[in-house]
PDB file as gemmi writes it, atoms N, CA and C in Angstrom:
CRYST1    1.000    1.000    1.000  90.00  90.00  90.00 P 1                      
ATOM      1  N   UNK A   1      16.977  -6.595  10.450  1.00  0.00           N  
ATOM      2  CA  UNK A   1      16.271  -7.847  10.633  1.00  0.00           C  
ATOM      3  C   UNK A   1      15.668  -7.883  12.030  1.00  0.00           C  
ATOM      4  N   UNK A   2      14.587  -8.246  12.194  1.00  0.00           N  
ATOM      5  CA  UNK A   2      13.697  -8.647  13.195  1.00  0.00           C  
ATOM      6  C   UNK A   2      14.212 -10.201  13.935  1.00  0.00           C  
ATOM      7  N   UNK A   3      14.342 -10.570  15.225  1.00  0.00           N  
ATOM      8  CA  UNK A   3      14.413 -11.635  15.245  1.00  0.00           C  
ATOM      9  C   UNK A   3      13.163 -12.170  15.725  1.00  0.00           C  
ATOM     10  N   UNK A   4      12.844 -13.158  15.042  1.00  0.00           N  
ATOM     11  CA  UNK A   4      11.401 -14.188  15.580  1.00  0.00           C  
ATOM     12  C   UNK A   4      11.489 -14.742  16.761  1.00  0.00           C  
ATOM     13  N   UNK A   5      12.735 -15.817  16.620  1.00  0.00           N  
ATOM     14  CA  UNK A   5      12.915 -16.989  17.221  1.00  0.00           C  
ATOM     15  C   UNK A   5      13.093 -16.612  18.537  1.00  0.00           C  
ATOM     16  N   UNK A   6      12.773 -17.716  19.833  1.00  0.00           N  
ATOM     17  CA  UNK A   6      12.956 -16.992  21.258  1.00  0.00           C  
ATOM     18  C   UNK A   6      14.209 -17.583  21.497  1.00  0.00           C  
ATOM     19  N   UNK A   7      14.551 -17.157  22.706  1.00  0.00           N  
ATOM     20  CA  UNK A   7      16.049 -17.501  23.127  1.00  0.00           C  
ATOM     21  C   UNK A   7      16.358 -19.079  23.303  1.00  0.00           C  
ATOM     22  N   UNK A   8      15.329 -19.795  23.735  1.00  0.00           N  
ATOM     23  CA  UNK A   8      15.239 -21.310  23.647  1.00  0.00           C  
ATOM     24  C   UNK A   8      15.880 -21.635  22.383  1.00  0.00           C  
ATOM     25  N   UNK A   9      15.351 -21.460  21.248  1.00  0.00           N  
ATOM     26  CA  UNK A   9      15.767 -21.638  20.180  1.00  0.00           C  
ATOM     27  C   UNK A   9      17.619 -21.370  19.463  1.00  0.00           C  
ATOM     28  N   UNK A  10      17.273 -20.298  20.191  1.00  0.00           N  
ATOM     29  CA  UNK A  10      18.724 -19.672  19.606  1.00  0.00           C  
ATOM     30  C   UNK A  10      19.808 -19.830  20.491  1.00  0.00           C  
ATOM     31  N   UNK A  11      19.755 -20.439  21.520  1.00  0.00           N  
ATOM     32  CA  UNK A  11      20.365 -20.951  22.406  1.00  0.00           C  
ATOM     33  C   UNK A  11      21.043 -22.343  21.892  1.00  0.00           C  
ATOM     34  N   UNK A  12      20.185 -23.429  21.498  1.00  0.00           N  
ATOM     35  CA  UNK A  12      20.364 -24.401  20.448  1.00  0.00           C  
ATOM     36  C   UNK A  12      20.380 -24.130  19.131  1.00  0.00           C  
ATOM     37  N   UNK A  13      20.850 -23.664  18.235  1.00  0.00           N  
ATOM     38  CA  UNK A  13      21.006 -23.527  17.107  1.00  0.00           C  
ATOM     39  C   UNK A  13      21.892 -22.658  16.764  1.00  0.00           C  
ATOM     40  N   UNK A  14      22.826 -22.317  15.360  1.00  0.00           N  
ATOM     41  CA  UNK A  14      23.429 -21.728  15.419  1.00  0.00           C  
ATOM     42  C   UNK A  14      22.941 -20.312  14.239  1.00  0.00           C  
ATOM     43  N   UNK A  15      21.383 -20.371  14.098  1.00  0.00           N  
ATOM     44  CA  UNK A  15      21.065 -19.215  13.384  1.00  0.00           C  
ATOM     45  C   UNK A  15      19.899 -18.979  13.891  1.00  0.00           C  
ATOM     46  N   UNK A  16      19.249 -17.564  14.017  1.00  0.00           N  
ATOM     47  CA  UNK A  16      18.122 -17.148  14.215  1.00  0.00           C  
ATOM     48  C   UNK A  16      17.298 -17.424  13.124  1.00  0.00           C  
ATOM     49  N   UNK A  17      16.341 -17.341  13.094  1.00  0.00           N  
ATOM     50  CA  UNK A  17      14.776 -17.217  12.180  1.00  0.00           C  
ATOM     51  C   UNK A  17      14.615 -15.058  12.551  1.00  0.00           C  
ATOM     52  N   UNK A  18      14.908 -15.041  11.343  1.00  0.00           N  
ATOM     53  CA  UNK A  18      14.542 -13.310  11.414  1.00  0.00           C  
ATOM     54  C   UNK A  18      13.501 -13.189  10.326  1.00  0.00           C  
ATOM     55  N   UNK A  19      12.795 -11.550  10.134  1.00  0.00           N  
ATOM     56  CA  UNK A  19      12.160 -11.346   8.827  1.00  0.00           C  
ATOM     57  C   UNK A  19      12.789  -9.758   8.377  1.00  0.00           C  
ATOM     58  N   UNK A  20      11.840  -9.836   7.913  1.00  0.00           N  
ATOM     59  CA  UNK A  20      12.878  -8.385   6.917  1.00  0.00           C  
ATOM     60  C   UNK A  20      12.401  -6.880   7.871  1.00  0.00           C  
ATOM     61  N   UNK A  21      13.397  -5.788   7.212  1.00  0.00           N  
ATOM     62  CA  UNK A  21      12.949  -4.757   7.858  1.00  0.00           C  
ATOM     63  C   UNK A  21      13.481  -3.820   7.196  1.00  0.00           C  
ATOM     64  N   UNK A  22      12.615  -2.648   6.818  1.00  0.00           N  
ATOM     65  CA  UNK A  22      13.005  -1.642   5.464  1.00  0.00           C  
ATOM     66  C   UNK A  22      12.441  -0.593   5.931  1.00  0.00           C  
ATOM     67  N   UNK A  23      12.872   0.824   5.519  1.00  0.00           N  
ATOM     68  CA  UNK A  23      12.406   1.699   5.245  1.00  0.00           C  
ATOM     69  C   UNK A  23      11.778   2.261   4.267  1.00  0.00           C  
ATOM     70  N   UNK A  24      11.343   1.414   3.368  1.00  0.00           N  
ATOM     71  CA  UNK A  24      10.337   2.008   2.112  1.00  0.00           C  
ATOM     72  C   UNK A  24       9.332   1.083   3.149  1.00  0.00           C  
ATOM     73  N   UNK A  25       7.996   2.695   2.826  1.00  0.00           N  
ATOM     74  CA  UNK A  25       6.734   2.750   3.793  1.00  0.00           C  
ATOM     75  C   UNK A  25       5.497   2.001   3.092  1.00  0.00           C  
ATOM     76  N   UNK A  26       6.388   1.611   2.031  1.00  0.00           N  
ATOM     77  CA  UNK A  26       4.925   1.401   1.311  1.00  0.00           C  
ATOM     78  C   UNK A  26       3.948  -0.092   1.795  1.00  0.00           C  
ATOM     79  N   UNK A  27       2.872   0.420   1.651  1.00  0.00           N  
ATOM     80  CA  UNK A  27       1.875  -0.599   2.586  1.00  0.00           C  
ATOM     81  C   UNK A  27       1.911  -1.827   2.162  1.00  0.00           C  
ATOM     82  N   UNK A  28       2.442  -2.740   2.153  1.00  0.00           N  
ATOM     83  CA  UNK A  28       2.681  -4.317   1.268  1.00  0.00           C  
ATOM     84  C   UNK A  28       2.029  -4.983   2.699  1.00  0.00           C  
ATOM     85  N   UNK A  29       1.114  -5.815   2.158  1.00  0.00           N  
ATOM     86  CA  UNK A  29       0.373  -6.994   2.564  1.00  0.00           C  
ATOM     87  C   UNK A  29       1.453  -7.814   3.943  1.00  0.00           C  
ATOM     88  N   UNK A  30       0.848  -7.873   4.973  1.00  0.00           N  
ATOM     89  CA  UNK A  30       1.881  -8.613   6.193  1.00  0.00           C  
ATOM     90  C   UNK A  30       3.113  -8.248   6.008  1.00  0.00           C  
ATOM     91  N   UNK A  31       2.712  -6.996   6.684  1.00  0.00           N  
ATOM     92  CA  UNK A  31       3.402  -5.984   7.273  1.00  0.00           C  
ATOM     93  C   UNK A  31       3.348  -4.915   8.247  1.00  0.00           C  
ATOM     94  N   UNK A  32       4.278  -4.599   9.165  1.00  0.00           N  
ATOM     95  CA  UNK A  32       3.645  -3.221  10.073  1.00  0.00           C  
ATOM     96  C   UNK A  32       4.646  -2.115   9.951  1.00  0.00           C  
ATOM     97  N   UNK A  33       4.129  -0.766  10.395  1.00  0.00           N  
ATOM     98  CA  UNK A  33       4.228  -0.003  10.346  1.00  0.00           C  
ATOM     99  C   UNK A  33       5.337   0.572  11.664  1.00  0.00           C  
ATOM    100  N   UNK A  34       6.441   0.497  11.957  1.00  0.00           N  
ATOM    101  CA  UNK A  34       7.110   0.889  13.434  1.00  0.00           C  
ATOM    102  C   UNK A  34       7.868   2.323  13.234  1.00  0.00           C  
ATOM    103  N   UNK A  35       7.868   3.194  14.539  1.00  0.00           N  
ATOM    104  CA  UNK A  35       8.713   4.158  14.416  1.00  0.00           C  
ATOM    105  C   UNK A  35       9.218   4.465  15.711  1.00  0.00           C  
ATOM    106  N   UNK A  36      10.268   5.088  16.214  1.00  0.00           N  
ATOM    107  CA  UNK A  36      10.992   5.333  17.529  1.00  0.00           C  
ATOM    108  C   UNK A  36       9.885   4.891  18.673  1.00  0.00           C  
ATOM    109  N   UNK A  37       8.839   5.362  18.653  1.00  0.00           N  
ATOM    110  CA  UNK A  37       8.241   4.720  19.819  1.00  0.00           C  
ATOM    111  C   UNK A  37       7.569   3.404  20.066  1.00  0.00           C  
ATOM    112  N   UNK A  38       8.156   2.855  18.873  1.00  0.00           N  
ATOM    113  CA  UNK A  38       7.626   1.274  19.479  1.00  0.00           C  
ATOM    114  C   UNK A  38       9.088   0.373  19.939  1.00  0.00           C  
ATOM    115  N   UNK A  39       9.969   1.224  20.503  1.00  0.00           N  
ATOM    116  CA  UNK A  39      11.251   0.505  20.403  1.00  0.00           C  
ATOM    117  C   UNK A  39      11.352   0.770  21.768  1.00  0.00           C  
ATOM    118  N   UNK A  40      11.824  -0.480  22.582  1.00  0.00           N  
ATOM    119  CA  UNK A  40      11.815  -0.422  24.157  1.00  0.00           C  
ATOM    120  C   UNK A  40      13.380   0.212  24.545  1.00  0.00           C  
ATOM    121  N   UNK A  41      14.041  -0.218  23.343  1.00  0.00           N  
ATOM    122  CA  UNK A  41      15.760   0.366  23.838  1.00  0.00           C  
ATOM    123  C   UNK A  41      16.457   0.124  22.548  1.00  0.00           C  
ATOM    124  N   UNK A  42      17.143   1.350  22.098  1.00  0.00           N  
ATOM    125  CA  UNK A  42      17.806   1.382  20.823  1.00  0.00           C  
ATOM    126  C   UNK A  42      17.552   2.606  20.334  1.00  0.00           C  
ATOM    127  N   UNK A  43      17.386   2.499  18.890  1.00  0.00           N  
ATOM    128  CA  UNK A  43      17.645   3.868  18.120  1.00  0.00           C  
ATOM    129  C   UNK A  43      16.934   3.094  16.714  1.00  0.00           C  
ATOM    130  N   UNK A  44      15.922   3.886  16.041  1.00  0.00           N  
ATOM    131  CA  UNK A  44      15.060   3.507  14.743  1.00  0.00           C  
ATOM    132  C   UNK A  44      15.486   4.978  13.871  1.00  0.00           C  
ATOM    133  N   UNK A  45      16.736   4.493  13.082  1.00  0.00           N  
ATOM    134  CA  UNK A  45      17.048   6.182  11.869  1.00  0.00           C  
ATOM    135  C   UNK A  45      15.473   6.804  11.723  1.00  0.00           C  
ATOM    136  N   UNK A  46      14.748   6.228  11.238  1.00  0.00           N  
ATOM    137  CA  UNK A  46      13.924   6.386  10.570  1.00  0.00           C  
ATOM    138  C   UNK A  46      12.618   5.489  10.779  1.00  0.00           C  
ATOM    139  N   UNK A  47      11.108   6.155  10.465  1.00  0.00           N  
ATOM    140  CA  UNK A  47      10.003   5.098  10.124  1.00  0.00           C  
ATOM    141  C   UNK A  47      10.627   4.004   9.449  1.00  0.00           C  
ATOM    142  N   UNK A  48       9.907   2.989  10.286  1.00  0.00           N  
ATOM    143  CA  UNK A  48      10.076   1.658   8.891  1.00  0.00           C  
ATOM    144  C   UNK A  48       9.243   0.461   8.951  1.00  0.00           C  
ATOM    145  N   UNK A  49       9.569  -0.132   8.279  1.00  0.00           N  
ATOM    146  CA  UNK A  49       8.108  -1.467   7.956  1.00  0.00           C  
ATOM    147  C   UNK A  49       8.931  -2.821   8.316  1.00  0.00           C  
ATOM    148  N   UNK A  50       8.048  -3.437   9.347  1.00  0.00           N  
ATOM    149  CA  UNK A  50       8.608  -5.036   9.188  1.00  0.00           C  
ATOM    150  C   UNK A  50       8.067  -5.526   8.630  1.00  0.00           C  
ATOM    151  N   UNK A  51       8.549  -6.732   7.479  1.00  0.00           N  
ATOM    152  CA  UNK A  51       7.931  -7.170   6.625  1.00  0.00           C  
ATOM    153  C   UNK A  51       7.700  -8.906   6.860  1.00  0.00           C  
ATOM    154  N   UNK A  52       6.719  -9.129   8.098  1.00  0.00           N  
ATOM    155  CA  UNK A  52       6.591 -10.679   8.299  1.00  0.00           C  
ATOM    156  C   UNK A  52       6.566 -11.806   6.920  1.00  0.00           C  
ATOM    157  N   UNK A  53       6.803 -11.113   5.941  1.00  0.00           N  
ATOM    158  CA  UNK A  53       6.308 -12.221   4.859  1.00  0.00           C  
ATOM    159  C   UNK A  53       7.816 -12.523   4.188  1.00  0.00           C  
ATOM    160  N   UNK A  54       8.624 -12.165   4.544  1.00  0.00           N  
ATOM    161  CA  UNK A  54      10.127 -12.359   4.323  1.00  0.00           C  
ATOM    162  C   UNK A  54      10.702 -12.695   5.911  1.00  0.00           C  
ATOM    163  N   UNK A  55      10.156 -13.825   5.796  1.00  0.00           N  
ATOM    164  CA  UNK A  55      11.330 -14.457   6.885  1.00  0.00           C  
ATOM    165  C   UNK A  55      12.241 -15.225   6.052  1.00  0.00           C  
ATOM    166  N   UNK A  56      13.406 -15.950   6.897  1.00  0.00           N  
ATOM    167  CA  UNK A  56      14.591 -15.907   6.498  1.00  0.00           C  
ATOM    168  C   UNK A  56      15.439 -16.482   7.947  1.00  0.00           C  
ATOM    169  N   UNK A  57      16.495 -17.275   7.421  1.00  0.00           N  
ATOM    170  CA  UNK A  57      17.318 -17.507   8.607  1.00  0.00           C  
ATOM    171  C   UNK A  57      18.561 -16.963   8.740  1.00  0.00           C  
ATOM    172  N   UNK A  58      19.255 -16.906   9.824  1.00  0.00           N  
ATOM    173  CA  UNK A  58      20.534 -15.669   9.620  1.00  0.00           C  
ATOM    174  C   UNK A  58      21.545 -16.680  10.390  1.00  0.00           C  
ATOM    175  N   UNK A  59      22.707 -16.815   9.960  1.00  0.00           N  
ATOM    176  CA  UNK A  59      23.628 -17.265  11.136  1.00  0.00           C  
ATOM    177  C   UNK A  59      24.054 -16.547  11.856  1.00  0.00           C  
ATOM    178  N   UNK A  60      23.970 -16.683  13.695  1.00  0.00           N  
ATOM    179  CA  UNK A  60      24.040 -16.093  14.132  1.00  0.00           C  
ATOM    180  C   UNK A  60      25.747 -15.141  14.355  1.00  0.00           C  
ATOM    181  N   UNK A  61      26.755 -16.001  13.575  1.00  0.00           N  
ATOM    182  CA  UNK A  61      27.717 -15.208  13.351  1.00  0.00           C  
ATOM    183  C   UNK A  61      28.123 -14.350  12.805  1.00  0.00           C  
ATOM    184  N   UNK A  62      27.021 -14.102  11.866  1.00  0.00           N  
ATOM    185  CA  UNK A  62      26.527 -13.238  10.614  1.00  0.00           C  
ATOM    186  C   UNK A  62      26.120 -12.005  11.582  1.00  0.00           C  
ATOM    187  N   UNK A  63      25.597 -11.927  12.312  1.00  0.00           N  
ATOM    188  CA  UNK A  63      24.991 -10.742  13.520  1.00  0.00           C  
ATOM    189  C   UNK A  63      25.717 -10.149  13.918  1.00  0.00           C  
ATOM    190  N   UNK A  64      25.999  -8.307  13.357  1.00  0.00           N  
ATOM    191  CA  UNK A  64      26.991  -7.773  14.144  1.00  0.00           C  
ATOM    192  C   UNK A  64      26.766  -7.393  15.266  1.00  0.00           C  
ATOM    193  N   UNK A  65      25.239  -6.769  15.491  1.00  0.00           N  
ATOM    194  CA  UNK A  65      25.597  -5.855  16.664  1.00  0.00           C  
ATOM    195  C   UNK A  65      23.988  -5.882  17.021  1.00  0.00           C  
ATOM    196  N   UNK A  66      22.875  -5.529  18.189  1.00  0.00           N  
ATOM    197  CA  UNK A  66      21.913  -4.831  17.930  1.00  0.00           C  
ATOM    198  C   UNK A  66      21.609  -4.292  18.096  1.00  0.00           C  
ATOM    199  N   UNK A  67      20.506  -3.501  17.065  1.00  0.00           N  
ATOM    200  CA  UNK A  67      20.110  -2.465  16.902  1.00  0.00           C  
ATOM    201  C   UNK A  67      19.143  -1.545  18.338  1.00  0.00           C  
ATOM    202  N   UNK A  68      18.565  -2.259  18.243  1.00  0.00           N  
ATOM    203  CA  UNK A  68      17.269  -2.542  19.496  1.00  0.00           C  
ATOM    204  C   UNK A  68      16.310  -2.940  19.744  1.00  0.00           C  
ATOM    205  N   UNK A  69      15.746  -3.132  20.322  1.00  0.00           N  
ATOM    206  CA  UNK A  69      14.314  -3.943  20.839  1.00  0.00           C  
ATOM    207  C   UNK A  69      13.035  -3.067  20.905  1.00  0.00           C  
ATOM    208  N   UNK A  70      12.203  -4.459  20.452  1.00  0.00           N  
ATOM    209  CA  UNK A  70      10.784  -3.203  19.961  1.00  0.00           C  
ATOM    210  C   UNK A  70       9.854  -3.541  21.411  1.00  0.00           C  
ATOM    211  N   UNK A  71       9.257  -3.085  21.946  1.00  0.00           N  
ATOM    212  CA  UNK A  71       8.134  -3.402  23.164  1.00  0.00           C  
ATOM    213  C   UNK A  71       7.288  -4.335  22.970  1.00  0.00           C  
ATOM    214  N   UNK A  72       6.794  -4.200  23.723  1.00  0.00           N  
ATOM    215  CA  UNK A  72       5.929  -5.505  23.873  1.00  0.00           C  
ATOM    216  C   UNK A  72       5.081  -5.718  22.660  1.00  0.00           C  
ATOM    217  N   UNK A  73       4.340  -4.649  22.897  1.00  0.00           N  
ATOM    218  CA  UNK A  73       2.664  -4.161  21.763  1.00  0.00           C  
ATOM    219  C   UNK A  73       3.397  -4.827  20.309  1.00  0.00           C  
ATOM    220  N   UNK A  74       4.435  -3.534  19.977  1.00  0.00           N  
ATOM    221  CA  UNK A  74       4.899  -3.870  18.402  1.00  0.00           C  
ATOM    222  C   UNK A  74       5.405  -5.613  18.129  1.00  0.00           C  
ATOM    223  N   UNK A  75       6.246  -6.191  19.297  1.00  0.00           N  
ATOM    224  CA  UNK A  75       6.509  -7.810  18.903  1.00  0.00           C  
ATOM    225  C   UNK A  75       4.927  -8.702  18.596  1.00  0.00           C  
ATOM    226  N   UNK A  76       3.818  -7.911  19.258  1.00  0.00           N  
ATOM    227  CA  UNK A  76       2.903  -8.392  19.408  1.00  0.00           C  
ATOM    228  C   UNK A  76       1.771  -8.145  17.827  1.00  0.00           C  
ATOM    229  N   UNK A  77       2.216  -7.279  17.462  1.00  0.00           N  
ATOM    230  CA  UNK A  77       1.624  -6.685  16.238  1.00  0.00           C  
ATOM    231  C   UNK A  77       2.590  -7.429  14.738  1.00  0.00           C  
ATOM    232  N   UNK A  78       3.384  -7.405  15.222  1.00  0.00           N  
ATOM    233  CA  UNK A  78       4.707  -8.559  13.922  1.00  0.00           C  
ATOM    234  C   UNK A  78       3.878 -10.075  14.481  1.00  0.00           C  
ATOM    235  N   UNK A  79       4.027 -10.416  15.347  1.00  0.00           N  
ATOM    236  CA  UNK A  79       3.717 -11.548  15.135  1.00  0.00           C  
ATOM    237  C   UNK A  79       2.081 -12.248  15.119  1.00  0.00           C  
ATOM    238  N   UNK A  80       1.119 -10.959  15.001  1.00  0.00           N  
ATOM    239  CA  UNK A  80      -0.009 -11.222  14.462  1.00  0.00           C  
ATOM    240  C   UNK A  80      -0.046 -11.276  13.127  1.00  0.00           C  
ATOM    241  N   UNK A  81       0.583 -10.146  12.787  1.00  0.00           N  
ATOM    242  CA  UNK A  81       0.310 -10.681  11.270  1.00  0.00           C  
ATOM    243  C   UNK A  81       1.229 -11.415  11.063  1.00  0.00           C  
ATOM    244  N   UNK A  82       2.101 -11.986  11.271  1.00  0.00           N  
ATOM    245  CA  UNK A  82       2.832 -13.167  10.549  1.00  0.00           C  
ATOM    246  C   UNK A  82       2.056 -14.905  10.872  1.00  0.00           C  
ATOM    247  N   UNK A  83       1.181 -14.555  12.201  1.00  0.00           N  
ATOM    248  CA  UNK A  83       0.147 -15.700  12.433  1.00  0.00           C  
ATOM    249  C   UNK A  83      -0.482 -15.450  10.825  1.00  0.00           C  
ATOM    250  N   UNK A  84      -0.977 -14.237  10.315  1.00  0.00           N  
ATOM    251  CA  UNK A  84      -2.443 -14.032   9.803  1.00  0.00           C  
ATOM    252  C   UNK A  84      -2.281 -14.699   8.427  1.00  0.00           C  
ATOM    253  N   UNK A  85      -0.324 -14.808   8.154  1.00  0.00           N  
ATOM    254  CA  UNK A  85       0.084 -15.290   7.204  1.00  0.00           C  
ATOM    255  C   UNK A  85      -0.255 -16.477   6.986  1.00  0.00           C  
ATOM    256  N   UNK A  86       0.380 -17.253   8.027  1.00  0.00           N  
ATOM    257  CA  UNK A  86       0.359 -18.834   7.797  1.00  0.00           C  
ATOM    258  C   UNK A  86      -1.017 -19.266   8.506  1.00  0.00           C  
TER     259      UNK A  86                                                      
END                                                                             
């Protein structure tokens, strides 16, 4: 899972706003494309697709661990197309 929401948010609340995140590549409508180098710190197994059109809320107790953080560009590329959505 991707998280959307900024820390303001999740600071007050007790669940994030996330969207989905898979490794089947296949090109589905609001969606991007990420692989190891769009990740500022962490580890990506594999290519994979965020899928802005499956957001979703998570409690944040539900959150084990994370994975890692994507850079600037790629947060910037998820959350264009999830603008392009709504």
């Amino acid at each position: 899972m991707l998280v959307l929401s900024n820390r303001e948010f999740n600071a007050r609340s007790d669940a994030f706003i996330v969207c989905g995140i898979t490794a089947d590549l296949s090109n589905e409508a609001y969606s991007i494309l990420i692989d190891k180098s769009d990740l500022a710190r962490g580890r990506l197994p594999a290519p994979s697709r965020i899928k802005v059109s499956r957001v979703a809320t998570l409690l944040q107790s539900l959150a084990v661990h994370t994975v890692g953080h994507l850079k600037p560009e790629a947060l910037a590329r998820a959350r264009k197309e999830l603008f392009a959505l709504l």
